[in-house]
C-alpha angles and dihedrals in degrees: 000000000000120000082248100060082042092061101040083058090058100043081047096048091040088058083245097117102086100052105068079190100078126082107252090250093045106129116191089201137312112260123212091265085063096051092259124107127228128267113272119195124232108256109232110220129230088277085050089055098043081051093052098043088048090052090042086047092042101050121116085236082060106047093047084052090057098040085053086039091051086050097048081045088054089055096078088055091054087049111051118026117267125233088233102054105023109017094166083048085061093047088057100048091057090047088053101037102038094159094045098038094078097053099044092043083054091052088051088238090152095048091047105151090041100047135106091256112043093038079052091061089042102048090044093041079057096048085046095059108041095047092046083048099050102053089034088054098047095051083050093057090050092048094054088057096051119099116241116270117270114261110274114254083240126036095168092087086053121083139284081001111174126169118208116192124223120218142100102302095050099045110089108169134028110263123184127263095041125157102266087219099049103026092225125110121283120245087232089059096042098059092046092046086055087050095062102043089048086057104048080046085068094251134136110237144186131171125227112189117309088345132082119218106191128161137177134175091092075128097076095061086047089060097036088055091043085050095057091033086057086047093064085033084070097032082062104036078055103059104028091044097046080050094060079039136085137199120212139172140210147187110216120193122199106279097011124116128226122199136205088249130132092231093041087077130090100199120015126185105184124193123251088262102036122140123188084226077070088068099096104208126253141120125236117200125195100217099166141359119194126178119196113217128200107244105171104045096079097190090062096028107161101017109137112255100184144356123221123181119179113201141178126226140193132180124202106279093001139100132276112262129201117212148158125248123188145151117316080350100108120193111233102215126159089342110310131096115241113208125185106240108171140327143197147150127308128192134241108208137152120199124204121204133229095274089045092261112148095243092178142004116172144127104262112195117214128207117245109239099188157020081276103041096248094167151186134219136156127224118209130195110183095163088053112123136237098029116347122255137235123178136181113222130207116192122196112190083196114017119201126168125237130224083255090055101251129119129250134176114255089182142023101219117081101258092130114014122186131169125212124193140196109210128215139174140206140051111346090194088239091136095057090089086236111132120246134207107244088216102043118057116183106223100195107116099025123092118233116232107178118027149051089324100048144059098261133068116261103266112256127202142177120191120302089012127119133190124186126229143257128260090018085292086144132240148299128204115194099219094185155285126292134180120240132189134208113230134197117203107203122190117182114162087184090066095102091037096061096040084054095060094035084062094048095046086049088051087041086054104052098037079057085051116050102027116100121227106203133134118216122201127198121195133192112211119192112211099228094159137067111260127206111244114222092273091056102257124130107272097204106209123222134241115287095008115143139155123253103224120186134170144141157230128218115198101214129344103346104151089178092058093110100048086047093058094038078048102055079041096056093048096046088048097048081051101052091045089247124151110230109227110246 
């Protein structure tokens, strides 16, 4: 058998064969079979596998999959209403979704930027970054000390390399620092004339000989670090500020005055440093709500157009001020912001008890149920006597009778208001001590004396009118209708703090984005040797004859790479008084 079959076997027996590629005598292992063992991998540890989990946490691909993770966590909060910004939101939903409430309320969906999970992404998104940025930072600073690399032996593998020769024929004008014997530029003046173009250029540059190595783009990382830092910047503005801010709500009639004050909410979410010296005092007065309707569309008759709240404020120590407040339109007032939530009807109404006494006399606001506001609301008398009196209250803007015999709303807006009530008495359990919701009564226990239970008709009203009711329980009187609004009080002392770092990570971006990192070299090359002319005869070169070389180096995408580098050639060339070969 030849030495070539020989060695095909092997190749063939070594797995070799089918990649022309290897070298005959090429072995991927030894197996056992060979004598040899297989490869075993080092085991980590438990400190090798804490190392290996914090680079993987502390990677740059991590730290973008939590910041998209954290935005696709914020998405629930803008879907269902939160406890700390619409708690009554919160009340309805549950009225309306009593099979799906439980387990979103498990998986804390209506308390989204304060539950585990989402405070889990945050907290690791802010690990990721600062301990991407430390590390990245410091190899950054180290970078911006170091002198720039020495100029490649051969330019001519690098991009947009072009060589220009120096000698009688190129050289047009007189430049200064020529050779006195030859005319032409001397080598001396032609590397300091690139160093300071280079310079001017924004470049770093230092000079190796008869070559200049100069780079510049160190910008970029600059911007790419401020852009994260600015990142944590917010993360941070975010929760220490929410913990010095608070969040109320309130429910403003017509004509009534809310004041910055901690027992005029009601609800109030305070932050985990909050102080009630932080409520700056001022009053804040609804003096008029007004929605606009469409009217000549018929397909969307009746859809809200626009909301428009005027309202009257006064700081301590201050004027009064009239403005406007609408919808995503916030009144900036002692230091909150005031945003429209809702709004709806309330009633005017004034009960008289059994002895004629008036029992109760108050504006009772009722929650729209529908497109149309149709809406709900409960009464309650608890000073009524004989017995105290609850009733369920149904309002109509514009009433209209259906063919059943029951009322619906035509119309949202309030062109023919009526109020219907269903009347109860007994104890409404307001002396237990146990607190009630003022829009919910529990009926179980009372007796209905006017409505669908009882032997009289539910008690039906339109504005200035009053009915008395059954069994000497005494009288109402429905004075009128008036608009509410729901308000949100909002006080975040980080505000300025976050747009100032959102500013400065948009300006980190761009400024990622758009700087080139790239390093140019030029080279002076003296011509010591006899060159061969194209016909093939000796082309003895002159005395301080040499050829100009540039090129450069792009670290990453940089599509402008080559004109940069004709561009710096062009300018050294003019310089110098050298014709650039066409």
């Amino acid at each position: 058998m030849s030495r070539q079959s020989e060695t095909d076997d092997s190749r063939i027996e070594n797995g070799t064969a089918s990649d022309p590629m290897r070298p005959s005598d090429h072995v991927d292992g030894a197996g056992p079979a060979d004598g040899g063992s297989e490869v075993n991998q080092p085991k980590l540890g438990l400190i090798g596998y804490v190392r290996f989990f914090w680079r993987q946490l502390t990677s740059m691909r991590t730290a973008l999959f939590l910041l998209m993770l954290l935005a696709l966590a914020a998405i629930p909060g803008s879907l269902v209403p939160q406890r700390t910004a619409d708690p009554n939101g919160v009340v309805q939903y549950k009225a309306d979704h009593p099979q799906l409430f439980p387990v979103l309320d498990k998986l804390q969906v209506f308390d989204t930027y304060t539950s585990v999970w989402f405070s889990a992404i945050y907290l690791l998104l802010f690990v990721s970054l600062i301990g991407c940025i430390v590390p990245r930072t410091k190899h950054h600073w180290q970078a911006l000390r170091t002198r720039p690399p020495k100029t490649p032996a051969r330019l001519t593998r690098l991009a947009g390399y072009r060589s220009v020769a120096v000698n009688p024929d190129t050289v047009t004008t007189a430049a200064g620092g020529t050779n006195a014997a030859t005319g032409l530029p001397s080598v001396e003046h032609a590397v300091t004339r690139a160093m300071a173009i280079l310079k001017r250029s924004g470049y770093r540059v230092e000079r190796f000989g008869d070559s200049v190595s100069a780079e510049r783009g160190y910008l970029r990382e600059t911007g790419n670090l401020v852009f994260h830092a600015a990142l944590v910047g917010v993360l941070l503005a975010v929760g220490v500020g929410g913990g010095f801010g608070y969040t109320g709500q309130r429910l403003l009639v017509e004509g009534q005055t809310f004041s910055n004050v901690l027992g005029s909410y009601d609800s109030f979410n305070p932050g985990r440093w909050f102080q009630q010296t932080d409520l700056k005092g001022y009053n804040l007065t609804l003096d008029k709500f007004v929605t606009k309707y469409e009217e000549r569309n018929l397909d969307a008759l009746g859809q809200a157009l626009d909301y428009s709240a005027t309202v009257t404020s006064r700081e301590k120590g201050g004027e009064a001020k009239t403005s406007r407040l609408g919808v995503n339109d916030p009144l900036s007032v002692g230091g909150t912001n005031v945003y429209l939530l809702g709004n709806g009807y309330a009633m005017g109404v004034t009960v008289r008890d059994g002895k004629g006494d008036v029992a109760f006399k108050d504006v009772v606001p009722f929650l729209p149920e529908d497109s149309n506001y149709t809406s709900t609301g409960v009464i309650k008398v608890p000073d009524a006597v004989p017995d105290q009196l609850g009733m369920v209250g149904f309002f109509y803007p514009t009433a209209s009778k259906l063919s059943t015999g029951a009322f619906t709303s035509a119309y949202p807006d309030s062109q023919n208001p009526l109020l219907t009530l269903q009347v109860y008495t007994g104890d409404l359990g307001l002396d237990d001590g146990v607190p009630q919701s003022v829009y919910t009564l529990d009926t179980s226990g009372l007796k209905q004396i006017a409505g669908r239970q009882s032997d009289a008709a539910s008690i039906e009203l339109k504005p200035g009118q009053t009915k008395t009711l059954p069994n000497g329980a005494g009288s109402i009187t429905f004075d009128g209708v008036k608009r509410y609004v729901s308000l949100d009080v909002h006080h975040d002392p980080s505000q300025a703090w976050v747009a100032g770092f959102a500013v400065l990570s948009v300006l980190g971006l761009l400024t990622s984005l758009f700087v080139p990192r790239r390093r140019v070299w030029v080279k002076v090359v003296p011509r010591t040797a006899v060159a061969t002319g194209p016909d093939g005869t000796p082309d003895a070169t002159g005395p301080g004859e040499y050829d100009l070389e540039y090129a450069g180096l792009a670290r990453g995408e940089d599509p402008n790479l080559e004109r940069a580098v004709a561009d710096i050639a062009q300018r050294h060339t003019s310089d110098l008084g050298v014709r650039m070969p066409q």
